[in-house]
C-alpha positions as CSV (number, residue, x, y, z in Angstrom):
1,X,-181.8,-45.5,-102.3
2,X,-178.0,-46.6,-102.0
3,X,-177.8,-42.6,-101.1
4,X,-179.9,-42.9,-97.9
5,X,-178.2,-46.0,-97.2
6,X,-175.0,-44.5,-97.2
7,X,-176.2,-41.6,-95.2
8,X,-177.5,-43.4,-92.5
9,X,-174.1,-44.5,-91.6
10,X,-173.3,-40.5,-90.8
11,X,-174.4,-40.5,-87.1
12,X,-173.2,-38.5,-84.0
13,X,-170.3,-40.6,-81.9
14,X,-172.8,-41.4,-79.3
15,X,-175.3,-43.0,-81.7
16,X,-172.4,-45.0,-83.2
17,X,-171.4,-46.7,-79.6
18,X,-175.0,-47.1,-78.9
19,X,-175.2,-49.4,-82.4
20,X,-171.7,-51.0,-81.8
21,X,-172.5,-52.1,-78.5
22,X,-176.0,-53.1,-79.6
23,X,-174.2,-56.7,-81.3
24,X,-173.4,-58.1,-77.9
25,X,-176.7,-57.7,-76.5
26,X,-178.8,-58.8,-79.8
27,X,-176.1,-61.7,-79.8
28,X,-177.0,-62.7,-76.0
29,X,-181.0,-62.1,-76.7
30,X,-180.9,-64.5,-79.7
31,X,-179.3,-67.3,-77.5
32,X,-181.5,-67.1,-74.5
33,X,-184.8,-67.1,-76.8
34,X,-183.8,-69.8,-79.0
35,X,-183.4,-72.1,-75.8
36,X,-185.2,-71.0,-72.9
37,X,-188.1,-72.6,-73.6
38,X,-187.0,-75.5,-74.8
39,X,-184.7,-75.4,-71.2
40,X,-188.1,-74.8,-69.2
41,X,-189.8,-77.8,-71.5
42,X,-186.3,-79.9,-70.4
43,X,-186.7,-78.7,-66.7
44,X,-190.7,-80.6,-66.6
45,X,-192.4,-77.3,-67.3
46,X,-195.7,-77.9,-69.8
47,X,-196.7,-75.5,-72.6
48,X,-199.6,-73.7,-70.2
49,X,-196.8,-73.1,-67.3
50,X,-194.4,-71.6,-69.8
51,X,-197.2,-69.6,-71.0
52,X,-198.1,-68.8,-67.1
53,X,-194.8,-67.6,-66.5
54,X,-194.2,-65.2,-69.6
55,X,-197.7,-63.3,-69.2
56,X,-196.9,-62.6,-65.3
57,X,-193.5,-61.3,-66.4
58,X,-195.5,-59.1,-68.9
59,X,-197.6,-57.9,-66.2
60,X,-195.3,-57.1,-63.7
61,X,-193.4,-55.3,-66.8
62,X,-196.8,-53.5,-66.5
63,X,-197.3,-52.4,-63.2
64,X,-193.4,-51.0,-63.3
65,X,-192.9,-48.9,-65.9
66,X,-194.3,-45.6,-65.2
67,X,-192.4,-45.6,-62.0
68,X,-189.5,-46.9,-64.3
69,X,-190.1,-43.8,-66.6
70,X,-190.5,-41.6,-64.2
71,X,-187.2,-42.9,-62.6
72,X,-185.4,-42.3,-65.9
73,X,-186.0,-38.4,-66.0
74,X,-184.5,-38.1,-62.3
75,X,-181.6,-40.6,-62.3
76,X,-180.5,-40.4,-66.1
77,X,-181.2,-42.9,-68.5
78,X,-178.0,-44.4,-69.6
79,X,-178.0,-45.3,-65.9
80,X,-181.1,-47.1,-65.9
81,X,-179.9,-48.6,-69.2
82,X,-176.8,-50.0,-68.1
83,X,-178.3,-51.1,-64.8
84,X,-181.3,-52.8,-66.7
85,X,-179.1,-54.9,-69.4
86,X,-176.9,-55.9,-66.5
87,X,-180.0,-57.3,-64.7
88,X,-181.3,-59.1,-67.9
89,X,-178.0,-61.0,-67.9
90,X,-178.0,-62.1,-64.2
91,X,-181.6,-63.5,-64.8
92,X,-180.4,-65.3,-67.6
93,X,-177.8,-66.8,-65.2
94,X,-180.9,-67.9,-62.9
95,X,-182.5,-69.6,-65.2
96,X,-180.1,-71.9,-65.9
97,X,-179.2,-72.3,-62.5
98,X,-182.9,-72.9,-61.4
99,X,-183.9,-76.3,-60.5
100,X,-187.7,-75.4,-59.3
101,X,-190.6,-73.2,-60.4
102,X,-190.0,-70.8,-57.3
103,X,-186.8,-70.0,-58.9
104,X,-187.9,-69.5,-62.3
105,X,-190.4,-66.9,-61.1
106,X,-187.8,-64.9,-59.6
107,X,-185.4,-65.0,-62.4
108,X,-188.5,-63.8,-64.3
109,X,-188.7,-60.8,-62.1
110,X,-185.2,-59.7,-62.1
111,X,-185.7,-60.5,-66.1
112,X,-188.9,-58.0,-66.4
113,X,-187.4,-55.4,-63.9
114,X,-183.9,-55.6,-66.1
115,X,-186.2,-55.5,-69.5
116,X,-188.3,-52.5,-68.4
117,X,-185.5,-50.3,-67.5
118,X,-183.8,-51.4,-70.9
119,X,-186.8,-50.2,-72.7
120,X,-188.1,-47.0,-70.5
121,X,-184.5,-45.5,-71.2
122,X,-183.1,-47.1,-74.7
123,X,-185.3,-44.9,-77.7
124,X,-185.4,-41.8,-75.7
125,X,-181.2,-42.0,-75.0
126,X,-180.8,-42.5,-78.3
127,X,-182.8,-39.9,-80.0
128,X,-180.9,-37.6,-77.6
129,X,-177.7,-38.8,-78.9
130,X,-179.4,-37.4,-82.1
131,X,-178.4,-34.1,-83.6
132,X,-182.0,-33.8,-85.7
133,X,-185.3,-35.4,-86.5
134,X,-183.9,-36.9,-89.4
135,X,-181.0,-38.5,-87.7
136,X,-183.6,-39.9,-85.3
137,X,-185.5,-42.1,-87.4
138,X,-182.3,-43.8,-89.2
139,X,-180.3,-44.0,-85.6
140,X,-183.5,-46.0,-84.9
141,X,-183.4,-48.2,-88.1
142,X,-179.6,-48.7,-88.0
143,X,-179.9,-49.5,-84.0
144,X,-182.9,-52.2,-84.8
145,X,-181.2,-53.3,-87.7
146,X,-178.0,-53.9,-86.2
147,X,-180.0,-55.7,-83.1
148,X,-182.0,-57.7,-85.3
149,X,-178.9,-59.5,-86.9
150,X,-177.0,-60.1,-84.4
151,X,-179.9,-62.1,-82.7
152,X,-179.7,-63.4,-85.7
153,X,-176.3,-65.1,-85.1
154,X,-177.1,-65.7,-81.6
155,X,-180.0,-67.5,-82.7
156,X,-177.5,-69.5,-84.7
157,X,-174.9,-70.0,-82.0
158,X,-178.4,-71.0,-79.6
159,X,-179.1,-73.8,-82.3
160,X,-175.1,-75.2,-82.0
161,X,-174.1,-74.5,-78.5
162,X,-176.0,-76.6,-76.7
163,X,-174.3,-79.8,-78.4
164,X,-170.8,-77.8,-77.4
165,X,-171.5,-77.0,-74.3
166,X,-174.2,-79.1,-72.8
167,X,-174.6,-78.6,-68.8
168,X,-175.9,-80.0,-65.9
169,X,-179.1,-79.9,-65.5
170,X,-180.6,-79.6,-69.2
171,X,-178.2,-79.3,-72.4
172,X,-179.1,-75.8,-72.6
173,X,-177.5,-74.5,-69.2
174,X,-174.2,-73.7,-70.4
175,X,-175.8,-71.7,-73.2
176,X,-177.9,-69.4,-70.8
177,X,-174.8,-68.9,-68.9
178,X,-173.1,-68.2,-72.5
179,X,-175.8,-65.8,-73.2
180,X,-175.8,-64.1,-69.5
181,X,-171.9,-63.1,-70.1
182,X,-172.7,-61.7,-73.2
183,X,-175.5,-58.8,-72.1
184,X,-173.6,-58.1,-68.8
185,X,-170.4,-57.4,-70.6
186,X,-172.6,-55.6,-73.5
187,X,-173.9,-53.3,-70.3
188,X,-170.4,-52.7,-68.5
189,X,-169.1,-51.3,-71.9
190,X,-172.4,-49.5,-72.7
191,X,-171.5,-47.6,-69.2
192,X,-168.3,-47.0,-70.2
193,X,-168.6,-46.0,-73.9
194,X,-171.6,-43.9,-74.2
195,X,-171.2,-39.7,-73.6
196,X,-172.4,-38.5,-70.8
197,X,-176.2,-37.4,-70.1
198,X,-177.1,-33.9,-69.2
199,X,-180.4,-33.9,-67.5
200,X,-183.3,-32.8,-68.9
201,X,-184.1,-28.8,-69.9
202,X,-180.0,-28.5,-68.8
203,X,-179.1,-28.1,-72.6
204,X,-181.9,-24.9,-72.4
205,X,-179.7,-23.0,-69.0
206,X,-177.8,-20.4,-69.6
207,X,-174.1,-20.9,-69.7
208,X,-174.7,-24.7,-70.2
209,X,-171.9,-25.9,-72.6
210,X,-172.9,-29.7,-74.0
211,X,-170.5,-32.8,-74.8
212,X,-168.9,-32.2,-78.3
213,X,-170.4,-35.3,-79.3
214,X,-174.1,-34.3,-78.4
215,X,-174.2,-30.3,-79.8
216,X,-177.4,-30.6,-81.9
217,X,-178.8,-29.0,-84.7
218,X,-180.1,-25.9,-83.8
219,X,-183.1,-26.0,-86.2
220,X,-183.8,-29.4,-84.3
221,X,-183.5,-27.6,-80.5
222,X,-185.8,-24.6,-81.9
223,X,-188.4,-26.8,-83.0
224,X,-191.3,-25.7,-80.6
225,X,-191.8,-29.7,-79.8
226,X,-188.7,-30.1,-78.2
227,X,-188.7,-27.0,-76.4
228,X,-192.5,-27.9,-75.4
229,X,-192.2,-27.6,-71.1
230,X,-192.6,-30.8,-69.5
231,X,-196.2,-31.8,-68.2
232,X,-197.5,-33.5,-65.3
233,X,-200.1,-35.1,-67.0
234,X,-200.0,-37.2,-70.4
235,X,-201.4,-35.4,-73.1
236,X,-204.2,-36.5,-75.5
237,X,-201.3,-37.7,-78.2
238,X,-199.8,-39.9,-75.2
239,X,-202.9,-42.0,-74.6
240,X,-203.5,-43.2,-78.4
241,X,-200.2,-43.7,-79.1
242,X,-200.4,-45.8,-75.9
243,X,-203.5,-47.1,-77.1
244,X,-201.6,-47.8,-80.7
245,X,-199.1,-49.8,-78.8
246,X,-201.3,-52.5,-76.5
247,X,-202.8,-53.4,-79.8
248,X,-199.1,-54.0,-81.4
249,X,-198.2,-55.6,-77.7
250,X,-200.8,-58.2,-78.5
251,X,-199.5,-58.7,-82.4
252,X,-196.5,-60.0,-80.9
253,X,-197.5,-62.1,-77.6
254,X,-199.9,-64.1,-79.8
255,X,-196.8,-65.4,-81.4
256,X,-193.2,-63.8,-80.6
257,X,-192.4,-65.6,-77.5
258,X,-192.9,-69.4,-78.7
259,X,-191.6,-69.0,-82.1
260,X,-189.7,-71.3,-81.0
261,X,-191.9,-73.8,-79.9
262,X,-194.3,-73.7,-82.9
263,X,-191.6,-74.1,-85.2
264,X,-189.5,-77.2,-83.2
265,X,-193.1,-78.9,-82.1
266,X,-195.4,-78.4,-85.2
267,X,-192.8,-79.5,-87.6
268,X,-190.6,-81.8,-85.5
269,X,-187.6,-79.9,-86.2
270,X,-184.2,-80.3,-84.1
271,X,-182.7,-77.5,-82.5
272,X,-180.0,-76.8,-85.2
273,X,-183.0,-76.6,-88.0
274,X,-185.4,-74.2,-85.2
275,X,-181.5,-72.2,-85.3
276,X,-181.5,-72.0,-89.0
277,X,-184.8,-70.6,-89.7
278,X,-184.7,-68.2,-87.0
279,X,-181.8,-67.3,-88.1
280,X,-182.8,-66.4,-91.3
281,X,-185.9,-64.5,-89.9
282,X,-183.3,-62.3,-87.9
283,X,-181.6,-61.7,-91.4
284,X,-185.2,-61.0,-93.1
285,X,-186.3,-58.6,-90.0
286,X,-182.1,-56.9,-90.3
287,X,-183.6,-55.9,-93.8
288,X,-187.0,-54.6,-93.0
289,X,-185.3,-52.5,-90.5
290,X,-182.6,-51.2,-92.8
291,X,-186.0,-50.7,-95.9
292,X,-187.7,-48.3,-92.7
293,X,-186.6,-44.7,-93.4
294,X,-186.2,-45.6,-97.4
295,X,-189.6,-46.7,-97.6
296,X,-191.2,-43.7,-95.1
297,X,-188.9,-41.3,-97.4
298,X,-189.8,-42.5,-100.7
299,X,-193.6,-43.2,-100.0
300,X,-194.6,-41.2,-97.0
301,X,-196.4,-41.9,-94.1
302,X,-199.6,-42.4,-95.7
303,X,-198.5,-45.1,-98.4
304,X,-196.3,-47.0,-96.4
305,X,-198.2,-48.2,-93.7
306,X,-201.3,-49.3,-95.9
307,X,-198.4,-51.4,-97.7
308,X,-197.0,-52.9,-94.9
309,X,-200.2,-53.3,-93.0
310,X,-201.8,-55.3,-95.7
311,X,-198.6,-57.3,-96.1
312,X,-198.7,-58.5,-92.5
313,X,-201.8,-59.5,-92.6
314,X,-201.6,-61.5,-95.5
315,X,-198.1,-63.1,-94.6
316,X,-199.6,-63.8,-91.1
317,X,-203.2,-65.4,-92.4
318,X,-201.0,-67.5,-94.8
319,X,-199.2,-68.8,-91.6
320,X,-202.3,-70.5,-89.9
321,X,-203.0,-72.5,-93.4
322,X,-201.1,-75.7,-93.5
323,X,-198.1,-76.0,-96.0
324,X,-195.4,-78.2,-96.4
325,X,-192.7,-77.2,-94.0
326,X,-190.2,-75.6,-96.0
327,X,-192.9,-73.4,-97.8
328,X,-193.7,-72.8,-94.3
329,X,-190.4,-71.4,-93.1
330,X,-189.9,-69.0,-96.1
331,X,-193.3,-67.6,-94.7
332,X,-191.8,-67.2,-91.3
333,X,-189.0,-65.7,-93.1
334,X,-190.6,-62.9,-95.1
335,X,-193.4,-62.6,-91.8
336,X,-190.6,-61.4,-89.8
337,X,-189.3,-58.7,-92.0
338,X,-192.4,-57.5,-92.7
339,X,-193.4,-57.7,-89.1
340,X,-190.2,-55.7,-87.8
341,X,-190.6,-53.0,-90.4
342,X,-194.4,-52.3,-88.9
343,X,-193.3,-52.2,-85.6
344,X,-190.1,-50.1,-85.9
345,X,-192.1,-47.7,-88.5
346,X,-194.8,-47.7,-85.5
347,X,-192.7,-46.9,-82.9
348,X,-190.1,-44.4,-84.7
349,X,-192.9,-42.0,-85.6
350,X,-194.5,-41.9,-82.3
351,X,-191.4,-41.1,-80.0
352,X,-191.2,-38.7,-83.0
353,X,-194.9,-37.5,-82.2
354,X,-194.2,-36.9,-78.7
355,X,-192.2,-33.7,-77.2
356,X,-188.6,-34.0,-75.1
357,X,-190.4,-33.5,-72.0
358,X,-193.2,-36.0,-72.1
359,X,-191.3,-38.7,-73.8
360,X,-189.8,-40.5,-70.5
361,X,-194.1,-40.7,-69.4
362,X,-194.0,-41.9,-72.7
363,X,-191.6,-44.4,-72.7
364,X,-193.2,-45.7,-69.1
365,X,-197.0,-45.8,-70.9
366,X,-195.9,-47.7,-73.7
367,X,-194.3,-50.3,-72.1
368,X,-197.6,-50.7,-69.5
369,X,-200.0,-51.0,-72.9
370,X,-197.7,-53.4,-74.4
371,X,-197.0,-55.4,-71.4
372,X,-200.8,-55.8,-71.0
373,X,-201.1,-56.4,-74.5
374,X,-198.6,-59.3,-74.8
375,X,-199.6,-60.7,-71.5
376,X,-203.4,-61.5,-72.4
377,X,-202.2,-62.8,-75.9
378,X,-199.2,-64.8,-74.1
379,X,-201.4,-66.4,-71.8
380,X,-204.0,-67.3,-74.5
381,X,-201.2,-68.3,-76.6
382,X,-200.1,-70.9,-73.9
383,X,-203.2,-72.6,-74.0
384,X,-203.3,-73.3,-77.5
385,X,-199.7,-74.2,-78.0
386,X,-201.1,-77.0,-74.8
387,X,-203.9,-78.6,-76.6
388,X,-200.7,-78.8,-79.4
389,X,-203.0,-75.9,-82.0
390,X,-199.7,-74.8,-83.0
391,X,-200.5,-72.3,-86.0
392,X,-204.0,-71.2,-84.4
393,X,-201.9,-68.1,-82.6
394,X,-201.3,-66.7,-86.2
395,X,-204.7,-66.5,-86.7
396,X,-205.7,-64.5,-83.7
397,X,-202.2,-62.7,-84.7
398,X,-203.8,-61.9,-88.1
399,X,-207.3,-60.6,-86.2
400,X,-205.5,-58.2,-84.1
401,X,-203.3,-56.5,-87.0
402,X,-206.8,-55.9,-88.5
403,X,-207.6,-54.1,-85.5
404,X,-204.7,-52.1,-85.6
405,X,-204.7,-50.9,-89.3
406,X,-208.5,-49.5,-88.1
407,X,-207.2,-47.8,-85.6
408,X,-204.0,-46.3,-87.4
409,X,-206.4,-44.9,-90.2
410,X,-208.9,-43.4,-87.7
411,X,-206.8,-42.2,-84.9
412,X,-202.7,-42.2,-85.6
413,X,-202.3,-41.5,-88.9
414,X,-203.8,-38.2,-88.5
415,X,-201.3,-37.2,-85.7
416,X,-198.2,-38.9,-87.3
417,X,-199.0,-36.8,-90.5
418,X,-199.7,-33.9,-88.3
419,X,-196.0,-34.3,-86.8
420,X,-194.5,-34.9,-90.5
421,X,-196.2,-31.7,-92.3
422,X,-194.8,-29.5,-88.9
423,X,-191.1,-31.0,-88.7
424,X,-190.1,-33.2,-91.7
425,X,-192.3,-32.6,-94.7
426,X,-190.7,-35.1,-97.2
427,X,-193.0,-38.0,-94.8
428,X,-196.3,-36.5,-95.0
């Protein structure tokens, strides 16, 4: 264990800036979702408008991101990457400047434009920064992990800043605009940190003489997935694994976005105390992502998923009974690790699954399944949290995990092990 912990801190230099730079945007992220809704709720917006407004942001995510992933194999991906976190912190500045629906709307559209280049572009730049399969899967834990605690803190700062700060139009103005500064200058040094990007197939020409900091292993560049050509159309892999991921888009829409709001309206909580808890679930899901490759490398593929399936859904059923609130919060606390290990073990072996030349289509598909995924589960989500059924949504939560451990057994485990017994053996 405290070997593969210590080896996961042995990354290529261009993995390293990607996790270092990571802090300022998970710092910015944590801020803005601890008190955007809580701004909107401030500004006269109702539970079913908030809910309104995050599922069209999901759909226009939607209807985007093929484009978007397409875009990324033509203009580069750490430019779409710095452009997109640039944008997410100038919609953060609208918000707080906003006075009127209109305007919320359109700082949701810069938001989802920003946030779908950010996640057509990130995974796929980072596993090329990788030298080998391996180093993949832990750049990906240690790049979640680090993410996942530093919203952590900016959850914590979200809770305290607002008495700081205040503003002008809702106590929570300043702190968007804190929060904006903080993913714009995360971007500028993500632009100017990060190695270059040669484009795709470039590393296969002859002559062609990579960045030091990118030369990969060349048991990694000879696997026949990576030098598989790229295709114009998705292959059969592409469309479950797209599948796989609307099912884990709705997981999290039924709940993710209004943590806040279940927490601060079921329980009557004040902002510090909603700060505190989700604090500690950023701490709890820093751990799950750190417990991802020693978990897939001590149990396999097979084993660790029926574990952390079943866990979920457990934690998440226990989460719609009524407890006393502190029993309550340490539930939240051990839902969210549990829930950030299934989703980074989810979507670290099925970038895995797909080849260098189909994984920007990928990357675009995802994000459309998810986006439609969270949308419909937003929206429902909205109306509940209106007629004030505020742990109902871990219910329907609960139902849909079900779903998805049915379809992992019938359809994904079988490629995922596939993948494993062809490239890294000590998973399957």
């Amino acid at each position: 264990m405290w070997n593969t912990l210590r080896n996961m801190f042995e990354i290529s230099p261009g993995v390293r800036w990607f996790v270092i730079t990571e802090a300022l945007l998970g710092i910015g992220t944590g801020m803005f979702q601890l008190v955007l809704n809580l701004h909107l709720i401030d500004m006269r917006l109702d539970e079913k408008q908030i809910g309104e407004l995050t599922s069209v942001g999901a759909l226009l995510m939607g209807l985007v991101s093929i484009p978007a992933g397409l875009l990324a194999g033509w203009a580069g991906r750490k430019k779409l990457l710095v452009i997109g976190v640039v944008l997410i912190g100038l919609s953060y500045m609208g918000f707080g400047l906003g006075h009127s629906i209109p305007v919320f709307y359109a700082a949701q559209i810069v938001l989802t434009i920003g946030t779908t280049l950010l996640v057509t572009s990130e995974i796929q730049l980072l596993y090329y920064y990788s030298r080998s399969q391996k180093e993949e899967i832990r750049a990906f834990s240690l790049y979640f992990a680090i993410f996942t605690l530093f919203v952590g803190v900016g959850t914590l700062l979200g809770g305290f800043m607002p008495k700081w700060l205040e503003g002008g139009t809702t106590i929570y103005q300043w702190t968007l605009y804190a929060a904006a500064g903080m993913m714009v200058t995360g971007g500028v040094l993500r632009g100017m940190l990060l190695p270059p990007e040669m484009k795709l197939g470039a590393e296969q020409q002859p002559g062609t003489v990579l960045h030091p900091d990118l030369q990969p292993d060349p048991g990694f560049i000879k696997n026949p997935e990576v030098q598989r050509n790229k295709r114009k159309m998705p292959g059969r892999a592409v469309w479950v694994l797209s599948l796989f991921t609307l099912l884990g888009g709705m997981a999290f829409g039924f709940t993710g976005p209004y943590m806040n709001m279940i927490v601060k309206f079921g329980f009557n909580w004040a902002d510090t105390t909603v700060s505190l808890v989700l604090t500690g679930a950023g701490l709890f899901s820093f751990v799950g992502s750190m417990l991802m490759p020693i978990l897939l490398e001590r149990h396999g593929i097979s084993k660790s998923f029926h574990y952390v399936y079943l866990t979920n859904i457990v934690l998440t059923v226990l989460l719609f009974m009524t407890f006393p609130p502190f029993l309550f919060g340490a539930l939240i606390l051990l839902r969210s690790g549990s829930f950030t290990l299934l989703t980074n073990m989810s979507d670290s072996q099925a970038m895995s699954c797909i080849s260098q030349g189909e994984r920007n289509l990928f990357a675009g598909m995802r994000t459309v399944f998810r986006s439609i995924g969270t949308a419909i589960a937003s929206y429902a989500t909205g109306i509940m949290l209106a007629s004030k059924h505020y742990t109902l949504p871990f219910l329907f939560t609960a139902a849909i995990i079900l779903v998805g451990y049915a379809f992992f057994l019938i359809w994904i485990r079988p490629l995922f092990l596939a993948q494993a017994k062809e490239t890294r053996p000590y998973l399957a």
